[in-house]
VORO-882793 format. One line per 10 residues: number of its first residue (from 0); for each residue x, y, z of C-alpha. Coordinates in Angstrom, 1 decimal. Each point is the difference from the previous one (the first is absolute). Layout:
<atoms>
NUM> X:Y:Z  ...
</atoms>
This chain:
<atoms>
0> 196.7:117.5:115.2  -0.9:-2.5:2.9  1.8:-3.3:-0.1  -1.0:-2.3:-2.1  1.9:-3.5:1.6  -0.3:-0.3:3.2  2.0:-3.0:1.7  -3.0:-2.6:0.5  0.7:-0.5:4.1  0.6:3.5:0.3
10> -2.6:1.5:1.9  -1.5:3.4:-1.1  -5.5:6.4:8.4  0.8:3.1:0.1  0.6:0.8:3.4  -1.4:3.6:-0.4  1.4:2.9:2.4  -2.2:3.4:0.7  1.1:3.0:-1.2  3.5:1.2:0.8
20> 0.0:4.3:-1.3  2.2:2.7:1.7  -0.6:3.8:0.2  2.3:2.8:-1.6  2.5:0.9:-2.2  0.4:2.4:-2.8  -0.9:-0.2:-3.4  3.5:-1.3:-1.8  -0.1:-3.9:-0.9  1.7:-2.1:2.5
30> 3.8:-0.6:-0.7  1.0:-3.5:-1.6  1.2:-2.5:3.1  -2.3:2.0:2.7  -1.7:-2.8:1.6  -2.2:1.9:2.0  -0.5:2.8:-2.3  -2.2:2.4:1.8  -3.8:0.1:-1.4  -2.4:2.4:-0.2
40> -3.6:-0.4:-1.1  -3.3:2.2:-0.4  -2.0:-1.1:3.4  -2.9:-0.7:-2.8  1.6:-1.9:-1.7  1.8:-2.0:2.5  -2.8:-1.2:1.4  -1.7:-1.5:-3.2  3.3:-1.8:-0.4  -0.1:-1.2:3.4
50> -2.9:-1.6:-0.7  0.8:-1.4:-3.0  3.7:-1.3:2.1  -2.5:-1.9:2.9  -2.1:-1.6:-3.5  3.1:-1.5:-0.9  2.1:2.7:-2.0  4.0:-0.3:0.5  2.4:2.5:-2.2  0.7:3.8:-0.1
60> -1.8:3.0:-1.5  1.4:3.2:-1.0  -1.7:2.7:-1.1  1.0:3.5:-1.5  -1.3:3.0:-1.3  2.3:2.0:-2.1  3.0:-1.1:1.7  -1.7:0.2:3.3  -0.6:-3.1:2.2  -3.7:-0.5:0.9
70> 0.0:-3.5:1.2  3.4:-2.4:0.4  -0.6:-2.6:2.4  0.7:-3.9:0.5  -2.3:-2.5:1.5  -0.3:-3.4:1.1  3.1:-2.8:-0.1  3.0:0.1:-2.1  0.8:-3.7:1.6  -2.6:-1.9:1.9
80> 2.9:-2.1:1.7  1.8:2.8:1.5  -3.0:2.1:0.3  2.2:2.8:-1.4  -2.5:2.5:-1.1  -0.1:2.4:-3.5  1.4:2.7:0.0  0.2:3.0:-2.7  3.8:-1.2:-0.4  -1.2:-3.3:-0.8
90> 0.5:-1.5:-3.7  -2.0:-1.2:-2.7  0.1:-2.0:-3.2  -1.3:1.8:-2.2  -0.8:-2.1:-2.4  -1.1:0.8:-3.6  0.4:3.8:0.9  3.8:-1.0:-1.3  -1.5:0.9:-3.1  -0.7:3.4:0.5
100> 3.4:0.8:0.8  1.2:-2.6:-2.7  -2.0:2.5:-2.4  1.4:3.0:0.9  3.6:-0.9:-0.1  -0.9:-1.1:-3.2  -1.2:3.8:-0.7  3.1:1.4:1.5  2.3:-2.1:-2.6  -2.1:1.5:-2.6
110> 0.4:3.4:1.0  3.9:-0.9:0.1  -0.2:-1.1:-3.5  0.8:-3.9:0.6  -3.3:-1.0:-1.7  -3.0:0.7:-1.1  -3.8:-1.0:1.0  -0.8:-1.4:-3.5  3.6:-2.0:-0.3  -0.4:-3.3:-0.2
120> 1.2:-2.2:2.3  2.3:-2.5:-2.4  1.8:3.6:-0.8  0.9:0.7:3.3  0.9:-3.4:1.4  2.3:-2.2:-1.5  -0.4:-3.7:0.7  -3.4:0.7:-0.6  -2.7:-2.8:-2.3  -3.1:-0.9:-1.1
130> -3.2:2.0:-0.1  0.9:2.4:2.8  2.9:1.6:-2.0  -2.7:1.9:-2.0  -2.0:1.6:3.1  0.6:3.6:0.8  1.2:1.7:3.2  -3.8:1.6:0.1  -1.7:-3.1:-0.6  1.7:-1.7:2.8
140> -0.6:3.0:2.9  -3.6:-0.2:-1.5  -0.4:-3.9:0.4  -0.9:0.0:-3.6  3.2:-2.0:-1.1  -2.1:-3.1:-0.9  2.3:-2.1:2.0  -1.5:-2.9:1.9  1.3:-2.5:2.9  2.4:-0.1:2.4
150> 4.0:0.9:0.4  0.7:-1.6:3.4  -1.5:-0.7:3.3  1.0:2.8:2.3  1.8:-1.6:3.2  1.7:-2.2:-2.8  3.7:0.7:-1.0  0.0:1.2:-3.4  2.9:1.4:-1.7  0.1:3.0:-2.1
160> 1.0:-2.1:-2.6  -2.8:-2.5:0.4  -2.6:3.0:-0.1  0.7:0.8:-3.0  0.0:-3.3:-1.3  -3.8:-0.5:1.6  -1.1:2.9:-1.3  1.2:-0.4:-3.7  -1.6:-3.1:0.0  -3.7:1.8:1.2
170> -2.9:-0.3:-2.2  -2.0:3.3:-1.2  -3.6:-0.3:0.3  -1.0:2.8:-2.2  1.7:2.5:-2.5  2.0:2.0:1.9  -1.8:3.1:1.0  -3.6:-1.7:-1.2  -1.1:-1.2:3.5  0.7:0.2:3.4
180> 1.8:-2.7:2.9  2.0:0.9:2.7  3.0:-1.4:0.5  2.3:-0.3:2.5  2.9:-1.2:-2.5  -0.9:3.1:-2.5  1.4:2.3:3.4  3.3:-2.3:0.8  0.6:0.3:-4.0  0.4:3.8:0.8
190> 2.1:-0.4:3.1  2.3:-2.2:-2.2  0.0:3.0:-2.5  0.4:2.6:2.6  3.3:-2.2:1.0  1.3:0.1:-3.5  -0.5:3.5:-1.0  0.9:1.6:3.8  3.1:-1.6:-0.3  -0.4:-0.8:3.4
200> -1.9:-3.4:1.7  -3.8:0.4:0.5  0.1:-0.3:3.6  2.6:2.5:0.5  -1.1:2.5:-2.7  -3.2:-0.2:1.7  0.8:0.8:3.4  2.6:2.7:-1.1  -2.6:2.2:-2.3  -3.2:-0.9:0.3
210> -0.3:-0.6:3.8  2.0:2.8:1.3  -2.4:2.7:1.1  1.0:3.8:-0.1  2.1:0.6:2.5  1.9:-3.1:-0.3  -1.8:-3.0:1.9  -0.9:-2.7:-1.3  -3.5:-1.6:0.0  -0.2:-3.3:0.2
220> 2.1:-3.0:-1.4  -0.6:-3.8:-1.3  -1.5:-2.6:2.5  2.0:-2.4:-1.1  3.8:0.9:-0.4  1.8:3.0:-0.4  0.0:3.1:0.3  -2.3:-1.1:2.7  -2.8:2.8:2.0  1.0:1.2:3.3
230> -2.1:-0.8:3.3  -1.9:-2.6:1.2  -2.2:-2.2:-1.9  -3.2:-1.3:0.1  -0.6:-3.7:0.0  -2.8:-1.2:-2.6  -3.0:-2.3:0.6  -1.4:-2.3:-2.4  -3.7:-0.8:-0.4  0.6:-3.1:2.2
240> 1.9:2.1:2.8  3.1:-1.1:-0.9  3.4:2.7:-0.5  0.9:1.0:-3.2  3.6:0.3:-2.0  1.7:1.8:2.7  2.4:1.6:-2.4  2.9:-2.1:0.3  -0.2:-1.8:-3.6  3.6:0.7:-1.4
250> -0.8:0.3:-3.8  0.6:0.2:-2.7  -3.4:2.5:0.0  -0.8:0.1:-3.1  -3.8:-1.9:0.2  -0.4:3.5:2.0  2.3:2.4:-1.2  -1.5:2.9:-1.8  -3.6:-1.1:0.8  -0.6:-0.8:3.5
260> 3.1:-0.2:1.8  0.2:3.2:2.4  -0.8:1.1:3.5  -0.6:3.2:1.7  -1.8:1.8:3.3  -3.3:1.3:-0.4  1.1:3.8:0.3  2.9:-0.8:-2.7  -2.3:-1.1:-2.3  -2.3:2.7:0.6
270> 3.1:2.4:-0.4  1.3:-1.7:-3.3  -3.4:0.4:-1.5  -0.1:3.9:0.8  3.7:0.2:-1.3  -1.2:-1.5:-3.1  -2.7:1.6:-0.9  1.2:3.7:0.8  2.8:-0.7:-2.1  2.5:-0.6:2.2
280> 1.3:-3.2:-1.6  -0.7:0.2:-3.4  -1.0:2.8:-2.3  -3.6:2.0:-0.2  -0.4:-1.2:-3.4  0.8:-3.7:1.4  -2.0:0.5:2.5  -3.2:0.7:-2.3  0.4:-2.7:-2.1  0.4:-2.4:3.3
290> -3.5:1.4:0.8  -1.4:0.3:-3.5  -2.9:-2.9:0.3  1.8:-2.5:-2.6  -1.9:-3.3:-1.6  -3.7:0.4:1.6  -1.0:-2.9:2.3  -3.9:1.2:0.0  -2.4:1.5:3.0  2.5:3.1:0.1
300> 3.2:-2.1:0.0  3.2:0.3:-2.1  3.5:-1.7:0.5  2.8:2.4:0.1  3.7:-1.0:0.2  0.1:-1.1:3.8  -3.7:1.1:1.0  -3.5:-0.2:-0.3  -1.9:3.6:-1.2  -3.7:0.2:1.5
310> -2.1:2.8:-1.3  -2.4:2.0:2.1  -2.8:-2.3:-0.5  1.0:-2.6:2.3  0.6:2.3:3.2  -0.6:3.7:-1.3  3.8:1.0:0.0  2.4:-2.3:-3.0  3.0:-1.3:1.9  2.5:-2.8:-1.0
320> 0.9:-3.0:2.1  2.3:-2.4:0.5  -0.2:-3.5:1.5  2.2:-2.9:1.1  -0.3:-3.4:1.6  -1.3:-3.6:0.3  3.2:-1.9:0.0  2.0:-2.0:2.3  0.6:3.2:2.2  -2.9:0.5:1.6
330> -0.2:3.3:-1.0  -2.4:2.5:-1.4  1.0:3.7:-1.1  -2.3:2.5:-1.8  0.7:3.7:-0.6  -2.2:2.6:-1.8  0.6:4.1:-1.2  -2.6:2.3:-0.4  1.5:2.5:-1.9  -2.6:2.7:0.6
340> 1.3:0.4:3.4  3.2:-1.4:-0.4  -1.0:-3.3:2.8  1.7:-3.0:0.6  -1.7:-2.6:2.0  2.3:-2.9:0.6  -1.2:-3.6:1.6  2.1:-3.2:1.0  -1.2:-2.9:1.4  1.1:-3.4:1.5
350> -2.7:-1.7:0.8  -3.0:-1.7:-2.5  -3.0:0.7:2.1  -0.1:3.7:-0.7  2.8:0.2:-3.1  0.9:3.9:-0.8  -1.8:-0.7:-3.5  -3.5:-0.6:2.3  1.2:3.0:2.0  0.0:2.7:-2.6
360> -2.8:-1.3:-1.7  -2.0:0.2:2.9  1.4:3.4:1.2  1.4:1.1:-3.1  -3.3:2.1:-1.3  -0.5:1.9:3.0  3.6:0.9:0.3  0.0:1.1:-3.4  -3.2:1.8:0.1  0.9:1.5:3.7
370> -2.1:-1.7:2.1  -0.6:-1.6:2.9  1.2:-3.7:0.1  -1.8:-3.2:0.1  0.6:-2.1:2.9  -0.7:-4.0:-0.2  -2.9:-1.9:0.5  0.0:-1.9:3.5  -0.5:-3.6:0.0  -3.3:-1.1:2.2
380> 0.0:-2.7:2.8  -3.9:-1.2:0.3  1.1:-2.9:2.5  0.6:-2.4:-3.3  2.1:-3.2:1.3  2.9:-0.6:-2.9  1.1:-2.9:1.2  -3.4:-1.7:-0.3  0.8:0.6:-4.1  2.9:-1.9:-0.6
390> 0.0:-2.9:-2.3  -0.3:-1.1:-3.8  -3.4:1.5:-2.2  -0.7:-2.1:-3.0  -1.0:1.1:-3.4  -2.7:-1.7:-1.9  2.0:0.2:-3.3  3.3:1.1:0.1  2.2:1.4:3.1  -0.1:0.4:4.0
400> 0.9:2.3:2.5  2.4:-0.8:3.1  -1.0:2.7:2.9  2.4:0.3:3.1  -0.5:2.3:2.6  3.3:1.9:1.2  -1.3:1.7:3.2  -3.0:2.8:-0.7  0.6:-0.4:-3.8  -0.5:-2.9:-2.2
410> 1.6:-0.9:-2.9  -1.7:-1.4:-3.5  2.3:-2.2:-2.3  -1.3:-0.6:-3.3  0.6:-2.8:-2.1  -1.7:-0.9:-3.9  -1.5:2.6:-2.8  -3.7:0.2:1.9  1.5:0.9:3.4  2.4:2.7:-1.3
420> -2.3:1.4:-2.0  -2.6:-0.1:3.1  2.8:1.8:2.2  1.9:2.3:-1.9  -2.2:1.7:-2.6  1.3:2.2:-2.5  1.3:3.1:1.8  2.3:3.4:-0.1  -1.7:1.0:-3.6  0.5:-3.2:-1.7
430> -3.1:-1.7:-1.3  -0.9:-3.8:-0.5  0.6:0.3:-3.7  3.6:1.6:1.0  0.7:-3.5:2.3  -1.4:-2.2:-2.8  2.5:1.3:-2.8  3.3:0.0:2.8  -0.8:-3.8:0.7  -0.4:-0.3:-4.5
440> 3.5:1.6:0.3  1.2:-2.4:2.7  -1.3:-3.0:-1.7  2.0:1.2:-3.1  2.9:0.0:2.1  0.2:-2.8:1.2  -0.7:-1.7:-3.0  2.4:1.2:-1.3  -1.2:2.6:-2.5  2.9:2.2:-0.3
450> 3.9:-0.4:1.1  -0.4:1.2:3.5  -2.9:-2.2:0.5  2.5:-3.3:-1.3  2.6:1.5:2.3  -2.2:0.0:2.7  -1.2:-3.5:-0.3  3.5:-1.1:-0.7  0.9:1.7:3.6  -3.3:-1.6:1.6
460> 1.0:-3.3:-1.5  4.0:0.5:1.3  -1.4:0.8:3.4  -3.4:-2.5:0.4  0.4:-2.8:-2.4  -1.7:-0.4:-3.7  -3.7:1.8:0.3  -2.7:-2.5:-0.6  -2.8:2.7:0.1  -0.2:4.1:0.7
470> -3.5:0.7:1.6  -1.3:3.8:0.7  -1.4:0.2:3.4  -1.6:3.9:0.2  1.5:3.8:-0.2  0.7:2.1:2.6  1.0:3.2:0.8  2.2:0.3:2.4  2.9:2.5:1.0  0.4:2.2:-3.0
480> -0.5:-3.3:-2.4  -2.6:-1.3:-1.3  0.7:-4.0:0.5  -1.1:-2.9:-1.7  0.7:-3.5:2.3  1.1:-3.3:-1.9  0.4:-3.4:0.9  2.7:-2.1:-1.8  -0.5:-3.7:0.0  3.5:-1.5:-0.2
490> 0.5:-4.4:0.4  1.1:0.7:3.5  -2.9:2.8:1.3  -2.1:3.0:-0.5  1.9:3.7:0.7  -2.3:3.0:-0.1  1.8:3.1:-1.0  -1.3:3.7:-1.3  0.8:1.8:-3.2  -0.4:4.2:-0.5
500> 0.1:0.6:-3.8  0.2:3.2:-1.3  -2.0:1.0:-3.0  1.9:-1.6:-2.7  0.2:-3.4:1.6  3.6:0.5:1.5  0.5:-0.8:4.1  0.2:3.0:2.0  -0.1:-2.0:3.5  -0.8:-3.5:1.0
510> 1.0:-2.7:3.0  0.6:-3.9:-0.4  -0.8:-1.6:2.5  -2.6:1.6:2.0  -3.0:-0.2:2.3  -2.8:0.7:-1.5  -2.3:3.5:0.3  -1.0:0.5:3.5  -2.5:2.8:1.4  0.3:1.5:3.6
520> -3.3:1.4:1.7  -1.7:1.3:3.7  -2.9:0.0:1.5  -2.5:2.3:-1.7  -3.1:-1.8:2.0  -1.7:-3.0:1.3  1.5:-2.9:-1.8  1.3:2.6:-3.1  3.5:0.9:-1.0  1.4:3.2:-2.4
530> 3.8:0.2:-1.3  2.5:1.1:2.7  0.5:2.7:-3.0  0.2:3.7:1.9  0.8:1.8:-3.5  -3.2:-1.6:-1.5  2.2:-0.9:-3.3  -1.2:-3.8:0.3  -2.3:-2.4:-1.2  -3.3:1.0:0.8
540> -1.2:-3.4:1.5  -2.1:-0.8:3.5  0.4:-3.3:1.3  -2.7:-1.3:2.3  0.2:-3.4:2.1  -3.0:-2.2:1.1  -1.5:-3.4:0.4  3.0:-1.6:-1.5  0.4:2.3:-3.2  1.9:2.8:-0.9
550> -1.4:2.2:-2.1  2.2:3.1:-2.3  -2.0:2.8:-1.5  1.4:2.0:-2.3  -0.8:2.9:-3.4  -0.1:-3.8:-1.8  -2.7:-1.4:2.3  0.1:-2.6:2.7  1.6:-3.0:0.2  -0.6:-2.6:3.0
560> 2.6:-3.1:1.0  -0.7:-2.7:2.4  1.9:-1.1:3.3  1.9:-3.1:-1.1  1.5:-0.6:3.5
</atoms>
């Protein structure tokens, strides 16, 4: 979960670097600690990627076929400062792909007898209250525990103690295996069961069984803490170009632990992926029910405990996938597993412009259907003057636009429901019907509709001062979240700030204080601008400037502001 408090005077670029690959190596994942782990990728590919590194990609990829390495490469800047360049040695958080290994400990204490997929969760964990004690083992890998809200904000100490305590006191939005929400807490819940029943602490239980690959090494460890991952590590970037939690947050972890709270290299993820589904970790019958498409998500999607199942429909071969990201790291992970030919493809990132989620969707088809890659569009420079486009653009009814022009680029900040909705029309599959009932949700919350939402507004009020009045001021999507901005009118000011609800109303990410949406774009022609977007996975707006207007057009129409300056 992003942070929600921000310190008000705390301030929240990406200094991109071209692609940084090296040649050779054998097929065997790199050893944990090898900073310079030697790579080795298809020439084909490669290049593609290469491509994709110079558009503004920054991470590591590996690849495998069978157990056999077809790509594992690094490109772009691990630190911007240092100009210390990614490498396949380099680590990643990884994010919400803590679940899938989360779940299959879980599977392993099963097939050791310590519990059972439909024991509920009161049984197996004393100290345990309110609504959650009923909820089963199942329904909380499935996400269909009902339970709503938040335990913790992650790069917040909270106690094991105080975990529990959060999570006793969670509401459930439906009957427990009625409905589906995912939930963060429902997969620290498990980690606090896997500690009770193991006998052993979570983190140490973890690293011991589940993250030990054949052979002995160990994949991977916790960003934050110990047992910690061996090697280098990759320095996040935020949205606004500044570093990300570097790692050093002492704990206690458990806002994280058991959900989102580990970090490995591209090839050991990869690695641990193959081990797990060929059996090596857990058993072949655990290992079909981890893969057996669980509560059905619809258009060929089904939760299963730690992954997504796709059918064939979506890219001719079903595969399951894992994804993690969008919080104070900076990082994005994804991995996916084609059982048919037993392939792992593996994608980190560190950067926003070209996240490994916009990666693999852009790639990820043609890799799975064996084809040649896409390569990104290339902006085009028709001789437009940015500078000339800087200044404030008026709405007749409600909003503006503040352009500023940082070298070739410019840079479009939108502020009111009109102008939002002009820049940022609904995008990556959600509809305007889909951002109309989030912003119903948000309003709920922070009314005060449910528990969470008079927690919240108690925390607003702590942090701001008594709210006078809560306007909406558009939806977004943004990242992997689909956003809706809000001002709060408090006796002293106005803070804007952006909520991400999850279906049942309960906050999956938001940021108080913040600036509000802004758009970067090039050149595209005289006097018109498209998104600086390579991976096309944007708002499909143009922006055109002349005779003192600025005009957006967008799939909702066209909407023209006038130069106020």
């Amino acid at each position: 979960m992003t942070n929600k408090y921000l310190a008000a005077a705390a301030a929240l670029t990406v200094a991109g670097l071209l692609a940084a690959c090296t040649e050779g190596g054998d097929a065997a994942p790199p050893a944990a600690g090898t900073s310079r782990a030697v790579a080795k990728c298809d020439p084909r590919l490669d290049t593609a990627f290469k491509a994709w590194a110079r558009a503004g990609f920054s991470g590591s990829i590996a690849i495998s076929t069978g157990g056999k390495f077809d790509c594992r490469a690094a490109y772009g800047s691990a630190n911007d400062d240092s100009e210390t360049p990614n490498t396949t040695g380099t680590v990643f958080s990884i994010g919400s792909i803590t679940k899938a290994v989360t779940a299959a400990t879980v599977f392993g204490l099963a097939e050791d007898g310590k519990l059972g997929l439909d024991d509920r969760a009161g049984d197996l964990l004393p100290g345990l209250t309110g609504p959650v004690r009923k909820v089963t083992v199942r329904q909380l890998l499935l996400h269909t525990s009902g339970l709503k809200g938040s335990h913790g904000e992650d790069h917040k100490p909270l106690s094991r103690k105080a975990a529990l305590k959060a999570i006793s006191r969670l509401e459930l939005a439906f009957r427990p295996g009625s409905g589906y929400a995912y939930s963060n807490a429902g997969y620290t819940l498990l980690a606090l069961i896997i500690e009770q029943v193991s006998g052993a602490t979570y983190r140490q239980y973890t690293a011991s069984e589940m993250l030990r690959m054949p052979g002995g090494r160990v994949a991977g460890g916790f960003w934050d803490g110990r047992p910690a991952p061996s090697g280098p590590r990759a320095t996040g970037y935020l949205e606004d170009g500044q570093a990300g939690e570097s790692g050093d947050f002492a704990g206690p972890h458990w806002a994280l632990d058991g959900n989102g709270a580990l970090a490995m290299t591209a090839g050991d993820l990869a690695a641990w992926t193959r081990a797990l589904f060929t059996g090596r970790l857990v058993s072949a019958e655990s290992v079909e029910a981890i893969s057996k498409p669980g509560h059905d998500l619809g258009d060929g999607q089904s939760e299963t405990p730690g992954w997504v199942a796709f059918d064939a429909s979506r890219y001719g071969k079903p595969f399951l996938m894992s994804a993690g990201g969008g919080g104070q790291v900076g990082h994005e992970a994804v991995v996916a597993w084609i059982p048919g030919e037993q392939r792992v493809i593996t994608i980190v990132s560190n950067k926003p412009k070209v996240s490994a989620a916009d990666l693999l969707k852009k790639v990820g088809p043609a890799l799975i259907a064996g084809k040649p890659l896409p390569t990104p569009r290339a902006p085009v420079d028709a001789g437009s003057d940015p500078a000339a486009t800087a200044g404030k653009y008026v709405l007749p009814s409600d909003g503006s636009f503040d352009v500023t022009s940082p070298g070739q680029r410019i840079t479009v900040s939108a502020t009111g429901t009109d102008a939002v909705t002009a820049l940022f029309p609904p995008s990556g599959g959600f509809t305007a019907a889909d951002f109309r009932a989030h912003e119903k949700r948000v309003r709920a919350l922070l009314e005060g509709e449910s528990r969470e939402g008079r927690e919240e507004r108690s925390s607003l009020e702590d942090a701001f001062g008594p709210l006078r009045h809560v306007a909406l001021g558009g939806t977004v999507f943004q990242g992997s979240d689909v956003r809706t901005y809000v001002t709060l009118t408090t006796r002293a000011n106005a803070v804007t700030g952006w909520y991400s609800l999850n279906e049942v109303g309960g906050i999956s990410a938001a940021e108080v204080p913040t600036k509000p949406p802004e758009l970067t774009l090039v050149p595209a022609g005289r006097d018109r601008y498209l998104p600086d977007d390579p991976a096309g996975t944007g708002p499909d707006v143009t922006v055109k400037f002349r005779d003192g207007r600025l005009t957006v057009s967008g799939p909702g129409g066209t909407t023209v502001a006038e130069r106020s300056d």
